[in-house]
Structure formats: structure tokens, C-alpha cells
C-alpha positions as CSV (number, residue, x, y, z in Angstrom):
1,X,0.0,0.0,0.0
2,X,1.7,3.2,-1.0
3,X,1.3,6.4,1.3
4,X,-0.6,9.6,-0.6
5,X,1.3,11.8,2.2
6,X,2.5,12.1,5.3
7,X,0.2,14.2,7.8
8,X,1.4,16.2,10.6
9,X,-1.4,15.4,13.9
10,X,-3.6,18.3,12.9
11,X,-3.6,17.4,8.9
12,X,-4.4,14.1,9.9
13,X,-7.1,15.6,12.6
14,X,-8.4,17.6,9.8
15,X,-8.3,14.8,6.8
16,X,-10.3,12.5,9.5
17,X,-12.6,15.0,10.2
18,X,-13.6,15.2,6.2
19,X,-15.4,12.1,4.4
20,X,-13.2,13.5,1.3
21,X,-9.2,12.3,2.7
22,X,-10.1,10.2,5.1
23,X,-9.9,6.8,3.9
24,X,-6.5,8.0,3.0
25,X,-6.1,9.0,6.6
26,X,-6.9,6.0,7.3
27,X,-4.1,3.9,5.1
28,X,-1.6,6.2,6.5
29,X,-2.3,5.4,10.6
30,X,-2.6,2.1,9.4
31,X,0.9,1.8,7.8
32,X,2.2,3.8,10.9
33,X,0.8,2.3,13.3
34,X,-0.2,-1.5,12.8
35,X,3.2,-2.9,13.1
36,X,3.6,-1.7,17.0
37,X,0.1,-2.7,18.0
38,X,0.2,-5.7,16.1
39,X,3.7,-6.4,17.8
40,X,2.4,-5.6,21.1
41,X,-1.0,-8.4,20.7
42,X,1.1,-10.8,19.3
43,X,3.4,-10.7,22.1
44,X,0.4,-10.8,24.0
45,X,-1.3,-13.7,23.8
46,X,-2.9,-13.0,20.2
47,X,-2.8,-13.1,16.6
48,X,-2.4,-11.7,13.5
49,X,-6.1,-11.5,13.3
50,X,-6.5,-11.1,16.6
51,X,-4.1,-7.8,15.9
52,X,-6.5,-6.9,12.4
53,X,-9.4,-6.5,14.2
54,X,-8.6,-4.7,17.2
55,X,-6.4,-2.4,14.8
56,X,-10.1,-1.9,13.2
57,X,-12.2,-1.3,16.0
58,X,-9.7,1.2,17.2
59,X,-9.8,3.0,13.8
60,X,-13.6,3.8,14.2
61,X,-13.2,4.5,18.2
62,X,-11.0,6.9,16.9
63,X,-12.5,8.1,14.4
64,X,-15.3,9.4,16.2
65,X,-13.2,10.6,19.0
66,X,-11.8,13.1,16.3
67,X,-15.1,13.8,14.8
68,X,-17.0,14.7,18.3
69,X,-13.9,17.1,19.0
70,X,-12.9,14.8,22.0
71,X,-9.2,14.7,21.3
72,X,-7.7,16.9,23.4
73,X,-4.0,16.7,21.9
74,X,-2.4,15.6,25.4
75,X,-0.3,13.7,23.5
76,X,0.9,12.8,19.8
77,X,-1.7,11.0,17.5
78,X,0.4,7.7,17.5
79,X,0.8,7.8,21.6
80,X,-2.7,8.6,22.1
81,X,-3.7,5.2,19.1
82,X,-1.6,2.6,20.5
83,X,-2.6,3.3,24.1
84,X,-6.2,2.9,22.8
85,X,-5.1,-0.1,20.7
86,X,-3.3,-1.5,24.2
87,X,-6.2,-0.9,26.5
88,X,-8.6,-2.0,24.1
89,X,-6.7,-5.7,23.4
90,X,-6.1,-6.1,27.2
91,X,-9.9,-5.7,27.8
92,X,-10.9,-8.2,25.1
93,X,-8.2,-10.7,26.9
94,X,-10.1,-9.9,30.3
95,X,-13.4,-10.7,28.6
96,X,-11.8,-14.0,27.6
97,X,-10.5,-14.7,30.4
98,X,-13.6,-14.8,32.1
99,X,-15.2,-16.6,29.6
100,X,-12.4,-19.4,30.0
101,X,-12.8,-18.8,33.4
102,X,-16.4,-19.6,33.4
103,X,-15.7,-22.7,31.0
104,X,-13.7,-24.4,33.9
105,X,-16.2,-23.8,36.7
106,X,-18.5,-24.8,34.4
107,X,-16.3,-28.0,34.0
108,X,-15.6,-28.2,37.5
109,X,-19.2,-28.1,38.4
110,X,-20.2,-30.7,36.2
111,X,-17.7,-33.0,37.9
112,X,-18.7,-32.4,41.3
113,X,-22.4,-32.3,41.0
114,X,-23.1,-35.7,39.1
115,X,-21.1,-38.1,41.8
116,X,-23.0,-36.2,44.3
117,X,-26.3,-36.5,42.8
118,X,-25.8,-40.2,41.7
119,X,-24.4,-41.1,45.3
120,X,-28.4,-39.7,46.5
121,X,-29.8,-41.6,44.1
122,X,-27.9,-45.0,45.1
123,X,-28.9,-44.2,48.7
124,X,-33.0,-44.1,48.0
125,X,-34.3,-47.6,48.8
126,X,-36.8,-47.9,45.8
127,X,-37.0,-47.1,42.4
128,X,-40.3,-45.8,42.9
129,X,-39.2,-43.2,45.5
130,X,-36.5,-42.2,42.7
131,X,-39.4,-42.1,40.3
132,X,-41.6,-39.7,42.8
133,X,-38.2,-37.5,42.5
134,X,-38.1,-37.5,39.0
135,X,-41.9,-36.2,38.1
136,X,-41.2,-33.1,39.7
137,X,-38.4,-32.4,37.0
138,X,-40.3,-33.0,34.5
139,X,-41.0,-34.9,31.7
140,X,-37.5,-34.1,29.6
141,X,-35.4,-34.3,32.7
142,X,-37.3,-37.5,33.4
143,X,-36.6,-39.1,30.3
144,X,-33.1,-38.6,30.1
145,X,-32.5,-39.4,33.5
146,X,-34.3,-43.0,33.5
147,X,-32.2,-43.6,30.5
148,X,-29.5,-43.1,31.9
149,X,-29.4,-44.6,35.5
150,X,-32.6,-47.1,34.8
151,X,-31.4,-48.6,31.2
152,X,-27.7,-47.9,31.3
153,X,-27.6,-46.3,28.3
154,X,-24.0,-44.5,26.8
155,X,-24.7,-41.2,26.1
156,X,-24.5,-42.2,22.4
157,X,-27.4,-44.5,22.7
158,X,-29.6,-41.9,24.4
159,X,-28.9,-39.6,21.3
160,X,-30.9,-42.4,19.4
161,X,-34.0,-41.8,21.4
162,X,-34.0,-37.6,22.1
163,X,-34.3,-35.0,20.0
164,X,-30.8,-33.2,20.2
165,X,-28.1,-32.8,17.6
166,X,-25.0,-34.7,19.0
167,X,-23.8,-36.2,21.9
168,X,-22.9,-32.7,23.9
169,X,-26.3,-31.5,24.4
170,X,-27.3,-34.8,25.6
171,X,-24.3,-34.6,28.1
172,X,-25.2,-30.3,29.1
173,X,-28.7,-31.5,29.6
174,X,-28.1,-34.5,31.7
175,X,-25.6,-32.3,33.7
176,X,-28.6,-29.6,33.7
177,X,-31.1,-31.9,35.5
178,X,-28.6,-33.6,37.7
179,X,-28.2,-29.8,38.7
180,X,-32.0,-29.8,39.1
181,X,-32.3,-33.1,41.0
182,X,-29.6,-32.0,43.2
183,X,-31.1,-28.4,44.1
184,X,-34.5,-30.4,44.8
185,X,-33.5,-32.6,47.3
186,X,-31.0,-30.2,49.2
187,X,-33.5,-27.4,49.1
188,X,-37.0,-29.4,50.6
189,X,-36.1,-31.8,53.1
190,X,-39.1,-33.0,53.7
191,X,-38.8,-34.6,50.5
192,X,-35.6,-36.4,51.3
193,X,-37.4,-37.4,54.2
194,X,-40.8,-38.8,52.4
195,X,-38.3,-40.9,50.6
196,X,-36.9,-42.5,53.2
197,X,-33.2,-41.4,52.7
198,X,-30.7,-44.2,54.3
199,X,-28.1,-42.4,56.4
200,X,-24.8,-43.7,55.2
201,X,-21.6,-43.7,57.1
């Protein structure tokens, strides 16, 4: 991409400012500016894509920065980009950190809560009581649930017989009404204690 010019910060202020230069304002911040904010994201945890769009959304954050008169010319137009660029990438790696963050609890949960549940359920003393449980879910839950610990069936061969598209929405939903099951007999007692409960030790 070959420069038109090069702008001083208040010819590039004003070239951004009118719909006429600015797309040429725009090729020269980005062949001044991309390498060090793409150096700094992919030093960073990120890509070369990762580095293209950030570079973008910072363009139109900027952009309208200039256009609502909110630059204040603290600094130089390149300082004043890359810090944006920089805050901008280390609050999308925040976000995704929370997101992965959430995936392992998630994760973690799901590990925890289906021992637990299908410990209960090994300590009721009839299938019936089980069954009396299992109404109050609901007809779904109650499905997948007697398939599972009534027929012994792989989550595979449950697919067969429900209406989901693979094999991981079978497993978030069983998770989902173990969950369920779980909050049910910790939160009404007196249903754990209709059903006769054994007190292991």
C-alpha cells in the first residue's frame, strides 16, 4: 500500500474529520501504526487476526473521538492510538479470560455435582421413591434421567432416542437436570425425608 502523504497530527485531525481524505487517513495510521500494535497483541497472547481486528475497531473509536472534537492533543496522535489499541486488546483478553474462566467452573461443576447426585440416588431404597423425584423435574429431565441410570444407556445410545443434535447437548442437559435433581433434594427436606433417605456412614 503506498502512502498519498504524510500528515502532521492536525492534517491528519483535519483529513479525518472530512469524508473526502479520510480513507487515505486512514491507510496512513494504518501503515504507521499497525506494526507496534500488532507487535504488542502478538506478544500478547494474540494473533495476527486477533491484531486486524482490534487495529479496526480502534480506527472507528477513533474516528469518532476526532469527529466529536474529543481529542484533546495531550499527546501525539500515535501515543494517544496505540494506548487505545493496548487498553482495548487487554480488555478483550479480560473478557476472555472470564469466559475461560467460566468454562472451567463450568467444568468443574459438572464434575462435582453428578457423583453427588448419583451417590443420593444410590442411597434411595426404591426405584419408585426415585421415580416420585423425577416427576417433579419433568417430563425431559425424566426421560433422560431414566435412561441413563434405569437402562444404562451411553450417552450415544440416548442420542438415538431424544431430540438433540450430538452427543454434547445430551451430556449439558443430563448435567442440567442432575443440577436440578440436586437443588430439589438439598432445598425441601421433607422430600428427602418422604423418601426414606438411608443415612450412610
Amino acid at each position: 500500500m503506498k502512502i498519498v502523504r504524510n500528515y502532521s497530527d492536525p492534517e491528519l485531525l483535519n483529513a479525518i474529520r472530512d469524508k473526502s481524505t479520510i480513507n487515505n487517513a486512514i491507510r496512513f495510521i494504518y501503515q504507521s501504526y499497525f506494526d507496534t500494535i500488532s507487535s504488542f497483541i502478538t506478544n500478547n497472547s494474540g494473533s495476527r487476526q486477533d491484531a486486524e481486528d482490534i487495529f479496526q475497531e480502534v480506527v472507528l473509536t477513533f474516528s469518532e473521538i476526532v469527529k466529536k472534537d474529543k481529542f484533546r492533543g495531550e499527546s501525539s496522535i500515535k501515543t494517544f492510538f496505540v494506548a487505545l489499541a493496548r487498553n482495548t486488546w487487554l480488555n478483550e483478553l479480560k473478557k476472555r479470560g472470564r469466559s475461560q474462566l467460566r468454562d472451567v467452573v463450568f467444568e468443574k461443576g459438572r464434575d462435582e455435582a453428578e457423583p453427588d447426585v448419583t451417590q443420593q440416588i444410590a442411597e434411595m431404597e426404591t426405584r419408585k421413591e426415585l421415580m416420585g423425584l423425577l416427576e417433579q423435574l419433568g417430563e425431559g429431565c425424566k426421560k433422560i434421567l431414566v435412561m441413563f441410570y434405569y437402562e444404562e444407556l451411553s450417552v450415544k445410545e440416548m442420542l438415538e432416542h431424544l431430540p438433540y443434535e450430538n452427543e454434547q447437548v445430551v451430556r449439558n442437559k443430563k448435567y442440567k437436570c442432575l443440577q436440578q435433581l440436586t437443588e430439589l433434594i438439598k432445598e425441601n427436606p421433607a422430600v428427602i425425608k418422604n423418601f426414606n433417605f438411608k443415612n450412610k456412614r
